[in-house]
C-alpha positions in Angstrom: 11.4 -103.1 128.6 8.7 -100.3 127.9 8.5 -97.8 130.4 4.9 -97.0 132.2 3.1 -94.3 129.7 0.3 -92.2 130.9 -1.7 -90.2 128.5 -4.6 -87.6 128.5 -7.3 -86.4 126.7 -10.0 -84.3 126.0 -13.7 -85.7 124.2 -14.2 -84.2 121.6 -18.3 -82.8 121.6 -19.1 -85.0 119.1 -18.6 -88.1 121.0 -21.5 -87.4 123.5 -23.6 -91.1 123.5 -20.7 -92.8 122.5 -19.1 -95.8 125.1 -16.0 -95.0 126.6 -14.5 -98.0 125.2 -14.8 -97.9 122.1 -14.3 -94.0 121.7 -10.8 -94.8 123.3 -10.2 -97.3 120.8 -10.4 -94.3 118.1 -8.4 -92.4 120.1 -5.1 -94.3 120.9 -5.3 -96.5 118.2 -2.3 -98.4 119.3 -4.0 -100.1 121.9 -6.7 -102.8 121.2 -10.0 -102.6 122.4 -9.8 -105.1 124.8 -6.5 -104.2 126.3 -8.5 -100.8 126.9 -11.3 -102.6 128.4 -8.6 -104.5 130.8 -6.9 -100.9 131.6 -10.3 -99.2 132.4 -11.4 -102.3 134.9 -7.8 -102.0 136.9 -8.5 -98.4 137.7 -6.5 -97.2 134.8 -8.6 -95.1 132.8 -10.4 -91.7 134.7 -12.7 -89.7 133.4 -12.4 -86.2 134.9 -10.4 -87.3 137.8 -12.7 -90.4 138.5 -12.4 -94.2 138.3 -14.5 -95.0 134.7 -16.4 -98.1 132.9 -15.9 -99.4 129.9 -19.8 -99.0 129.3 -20.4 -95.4 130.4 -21.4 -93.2 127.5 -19.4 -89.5 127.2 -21.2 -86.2 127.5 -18.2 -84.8 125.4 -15.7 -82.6 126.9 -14.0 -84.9 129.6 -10.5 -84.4 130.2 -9.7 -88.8 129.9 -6.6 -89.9 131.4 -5.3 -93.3 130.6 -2.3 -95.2 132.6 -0.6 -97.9 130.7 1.9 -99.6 133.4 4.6 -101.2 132.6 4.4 -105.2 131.5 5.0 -107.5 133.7 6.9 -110.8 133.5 4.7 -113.1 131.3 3.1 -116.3 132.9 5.1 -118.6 129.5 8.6 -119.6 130.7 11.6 -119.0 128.2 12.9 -122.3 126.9 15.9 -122.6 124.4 13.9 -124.4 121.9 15.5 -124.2 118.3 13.4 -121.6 116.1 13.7 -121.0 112.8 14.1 -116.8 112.3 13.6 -115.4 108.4 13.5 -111.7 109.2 13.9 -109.6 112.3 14.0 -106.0 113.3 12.8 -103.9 116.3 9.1 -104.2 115.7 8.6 -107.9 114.6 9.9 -111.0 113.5 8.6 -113.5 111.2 10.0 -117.3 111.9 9.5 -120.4 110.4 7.6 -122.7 112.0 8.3 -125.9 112.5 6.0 -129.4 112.3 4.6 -130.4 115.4 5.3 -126.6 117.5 2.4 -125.5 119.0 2.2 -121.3 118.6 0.8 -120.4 121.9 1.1 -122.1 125.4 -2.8 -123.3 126.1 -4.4 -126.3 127.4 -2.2 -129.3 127.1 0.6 -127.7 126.0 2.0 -125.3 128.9 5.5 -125.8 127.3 7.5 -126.5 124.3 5.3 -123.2 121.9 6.9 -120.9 119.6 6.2 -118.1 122.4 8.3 -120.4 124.6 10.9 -120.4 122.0 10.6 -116.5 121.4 10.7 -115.5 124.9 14.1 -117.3 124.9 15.1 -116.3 121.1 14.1 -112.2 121.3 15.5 -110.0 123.2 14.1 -106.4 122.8 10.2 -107.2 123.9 8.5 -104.4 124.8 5.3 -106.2 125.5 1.9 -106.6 124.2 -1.6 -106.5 126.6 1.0 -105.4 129.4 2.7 -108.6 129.6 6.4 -109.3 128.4 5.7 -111.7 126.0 4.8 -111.8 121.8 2.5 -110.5 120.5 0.8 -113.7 117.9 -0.4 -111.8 114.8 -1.9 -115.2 113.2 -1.6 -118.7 113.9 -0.8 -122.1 112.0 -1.9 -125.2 112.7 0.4 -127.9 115.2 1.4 -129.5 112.2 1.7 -126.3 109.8 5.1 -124.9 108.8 6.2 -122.0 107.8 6.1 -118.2 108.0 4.7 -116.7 110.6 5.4 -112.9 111.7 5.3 -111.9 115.6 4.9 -108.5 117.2 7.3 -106.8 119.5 5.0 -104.4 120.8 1.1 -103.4 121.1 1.7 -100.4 118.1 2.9 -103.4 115.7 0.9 -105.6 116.4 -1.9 -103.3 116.0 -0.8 -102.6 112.9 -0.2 -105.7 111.6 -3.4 -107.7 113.0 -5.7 -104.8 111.0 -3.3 -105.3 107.5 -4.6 -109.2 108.0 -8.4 -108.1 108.8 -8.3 -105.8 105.7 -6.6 -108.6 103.0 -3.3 -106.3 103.0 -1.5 -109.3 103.7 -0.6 -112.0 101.0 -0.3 -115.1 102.4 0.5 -118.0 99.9 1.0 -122.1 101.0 2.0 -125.1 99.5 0.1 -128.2 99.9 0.4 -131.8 98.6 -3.3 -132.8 97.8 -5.5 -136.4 96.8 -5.6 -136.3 93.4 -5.4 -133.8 90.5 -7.9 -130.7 91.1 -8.3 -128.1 88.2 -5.5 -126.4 86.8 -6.9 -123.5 89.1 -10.0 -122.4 90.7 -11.7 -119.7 93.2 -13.8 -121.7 96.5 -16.0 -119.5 98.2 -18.3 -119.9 100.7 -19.8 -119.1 104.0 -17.8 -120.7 107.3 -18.2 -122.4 110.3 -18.3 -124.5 112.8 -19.4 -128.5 111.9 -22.9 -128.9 113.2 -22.3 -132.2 114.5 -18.1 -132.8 115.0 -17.6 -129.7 116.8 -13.6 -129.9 116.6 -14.2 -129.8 112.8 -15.3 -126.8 110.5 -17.1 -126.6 107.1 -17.9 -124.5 104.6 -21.5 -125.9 103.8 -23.4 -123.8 106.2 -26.3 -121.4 105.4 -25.3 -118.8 107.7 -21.7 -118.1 108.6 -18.2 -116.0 108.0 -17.2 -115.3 104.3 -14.4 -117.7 103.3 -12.6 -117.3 100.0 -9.7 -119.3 98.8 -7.9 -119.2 95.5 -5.7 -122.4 93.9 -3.5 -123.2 90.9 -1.9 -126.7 90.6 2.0 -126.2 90.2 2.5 -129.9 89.6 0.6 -133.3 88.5 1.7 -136.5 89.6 0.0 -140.2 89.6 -2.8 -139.9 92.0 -1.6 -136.6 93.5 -0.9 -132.8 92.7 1.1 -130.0 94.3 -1.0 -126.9 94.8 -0.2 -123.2 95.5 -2.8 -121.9 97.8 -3.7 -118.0 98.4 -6.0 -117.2 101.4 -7.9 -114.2 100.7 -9.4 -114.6 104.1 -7.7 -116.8 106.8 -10.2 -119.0 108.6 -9.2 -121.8 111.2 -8.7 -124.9 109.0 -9.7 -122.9 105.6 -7.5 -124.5 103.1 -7.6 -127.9 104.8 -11.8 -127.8 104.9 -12.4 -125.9 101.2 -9.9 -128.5 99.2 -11.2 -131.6 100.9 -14.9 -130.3 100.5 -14.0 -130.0 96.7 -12.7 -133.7 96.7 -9.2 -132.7 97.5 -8.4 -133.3 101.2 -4.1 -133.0 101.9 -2.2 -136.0 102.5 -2.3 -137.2 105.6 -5.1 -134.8 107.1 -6.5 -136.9 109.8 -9.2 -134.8 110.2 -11.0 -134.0 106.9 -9.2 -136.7 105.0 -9.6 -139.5 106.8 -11.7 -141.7 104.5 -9.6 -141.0 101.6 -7.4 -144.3 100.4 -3.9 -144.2 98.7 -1.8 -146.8 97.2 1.7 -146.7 95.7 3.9 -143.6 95.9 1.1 -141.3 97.5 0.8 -143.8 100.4 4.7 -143.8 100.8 4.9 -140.3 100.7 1.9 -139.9 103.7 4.3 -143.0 105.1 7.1 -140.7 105.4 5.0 -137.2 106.3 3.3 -138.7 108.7 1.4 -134.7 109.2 -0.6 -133.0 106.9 1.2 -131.5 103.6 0.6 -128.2 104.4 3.3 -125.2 104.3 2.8 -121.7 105.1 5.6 -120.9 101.9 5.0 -116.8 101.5 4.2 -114.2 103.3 4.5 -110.9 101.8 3.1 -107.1 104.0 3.8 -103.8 104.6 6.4 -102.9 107.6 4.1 -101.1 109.9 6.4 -98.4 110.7 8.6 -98.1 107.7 6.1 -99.3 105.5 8.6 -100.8 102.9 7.5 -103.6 101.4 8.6 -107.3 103.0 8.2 -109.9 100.5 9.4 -113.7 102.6 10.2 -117.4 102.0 10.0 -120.2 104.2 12.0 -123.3 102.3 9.8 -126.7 101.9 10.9 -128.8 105.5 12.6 -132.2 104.6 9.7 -134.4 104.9 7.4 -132.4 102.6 10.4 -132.3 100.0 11.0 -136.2 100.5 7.4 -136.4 99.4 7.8 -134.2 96.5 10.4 -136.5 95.1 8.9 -140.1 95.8 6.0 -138.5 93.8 7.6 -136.7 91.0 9.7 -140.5 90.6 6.8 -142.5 89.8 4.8 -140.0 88.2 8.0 -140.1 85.1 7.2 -142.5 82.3 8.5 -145.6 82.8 11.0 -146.3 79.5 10.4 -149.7 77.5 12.9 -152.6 78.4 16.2 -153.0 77.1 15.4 -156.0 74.5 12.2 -153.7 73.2 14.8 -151.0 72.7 16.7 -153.1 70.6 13.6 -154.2 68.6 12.4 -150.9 67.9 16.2 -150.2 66.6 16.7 -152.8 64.2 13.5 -153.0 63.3 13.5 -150.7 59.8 10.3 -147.8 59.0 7.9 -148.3 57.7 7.6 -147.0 53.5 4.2 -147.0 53.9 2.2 -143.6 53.1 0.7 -142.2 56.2 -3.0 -142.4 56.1 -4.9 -139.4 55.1 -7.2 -138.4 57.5 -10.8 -138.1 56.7 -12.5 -137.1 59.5 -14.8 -140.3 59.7 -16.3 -141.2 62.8 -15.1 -145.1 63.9 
């Protein structure tokens, strides 16, 4: 557990207009802005020896002293729920996710998250936002698998949630789509919230967030493909909303591929998903503190390789019976010259 730090300071000259807040932000850079703003309205934060707001603008040459207690118990209970761990050292861990986990405790779900699962799982917490509990660099959907890195403490995950603001972070999926898009294409756009379903989002909106996501097809089958999916930026619902916009939606995405109708293998394979084909399959970032390169993998769950095969069997060329077989053999070649080609249109 991390011990109760207090810290001062002295503003610099320059800083005289600037808000408190966010000139602490620059200052102790391990701490996020809002954690700041949540330290300076419990009395945490003085500016020369008196209580200060997170609005009040410097004059430049205060002595600043912050107080960062020590975290307290978080509100999430520890349960022993199985997780999935792909890397782990002092200042993070990345897990895989598993269908059908929620990551964070929230409204209808006050049990049964990954933080649940972590609170039980981790040991060394030091805390993040002065509680004793995770600190969730991204998310993934309910029904999303795969990698997804966790902070031990406020420096790391600092650290971390910038490397995915700035694109340092290359996050690569797997998805299991309608149909067979290009062999690869760029989808950018602007991004937001649906006008009229609000639970939904779209990229066809004049004014929103820059959305970019890049695709290659890995493999082709009869009325489906298997696509490798970068996200350049990292949107709620990005890859789900841009592929089914471009006629693509994932099998068995309720929500932005409702309307779309399969048949034959593809509707066994949604049969036996039953979630959308989505997997979070690489994640590859700099170690905040030792800044070596991790580079990880989260293997394809059972159901989304059960698909994979029930697709890849019907997509191979049926062979021709066995009595055609033994046409075709006894049946000598032909001594006929092959036709010259002419180039005449028939």
């Amino acid at each position: 557990m991390a011990s109760p730090d207090t810290r001062e300071h002295r503003a610099l000259p320059e800083a005289r207009g600037e808000r408190l807040d966010a000139y602490l932000a620059r200052a102790f850079p391990d701490l996020t802005r809002s954690r700041l703003q949540g330290l300076i309205a419990d009395g945490h934060v003085l500016s020369d020896g008196k209580p200060a707001k997170a609005a009040q603008r410097l004059r430049g040459g205060e002595l600043l002293s912050l107080h960062v207690p020590a975290p307290v118990a978080a509100i999430p209970q520890a349960e022993a729920l199985p997780v999935s761990v792909l890397h782990e050292d002092r200042d993070l861990v990345v897990v895989d996710k598993a269908a059908g986990m929620v990551v964070h405790p929230g409204a209808g779900h006050a049990s049964g998250t990954l933080v649940n699962a972590l609170l039980h799982r981790v040991k060394d917490l030091a805390g993040v936002g002065g509680e004793l509990r995770p600190g969730i660099v991204h998310r993934l959907d309910k029904d999303t698998t795969g990698c997804l890195v966790v902070a031990k403490h406020e420096q790391a995950l600092v650290a971390l949630q910038k490397a995915f603001k700035t694109r340092e972070v290359q996050k690569t999926y797997l998805a299991l789509v309608h149909g067979v898009p290009p062999a690869e294409g760029r989808i950018e756009t602007l991004y937001g919230r649906h006008p009229i379903h609000r639970q939904k989002f779209t990229g066809k909106v004049k004014e929103g967030k820059p959305a970019i996501t890049l695709f290659r097809v890995r493999e082709a089958f009869e009325g489906a493909a298997l696509v490798e999916v970068d996200l350049l930026t990292g949107r709620t619902h990005q890859i789900r909303v841009h592929l089914a916009e471009a006629g693509h939606p994932l099998l068995c995405d309720a929500l932005y591929g409702a309307g779309r109708k399969a048949k034959g293998a593809v509707a066994q394979a949604q049969e036996g998903l039953g979630r959308q084909a989505l997997h979070a399959w690489r994640l590859a970032f700099e170690h905040p503190r030792t800044h070596k390169a991790l580079d990880l993998e989260a293997p394809l769950p059972e159901d989304f390789t059960q698909a994979l095969t029930l697709l890849r069997e019907a997509s191979v060329p049926a062979g021709p019976p066995p009595k055609a077989q033994a046409k075709a053999k006894a049946k000598p070649a032909s001594k006929k010259p092959a036709t010259k080609a002419t180039g005449r249109k028939r």
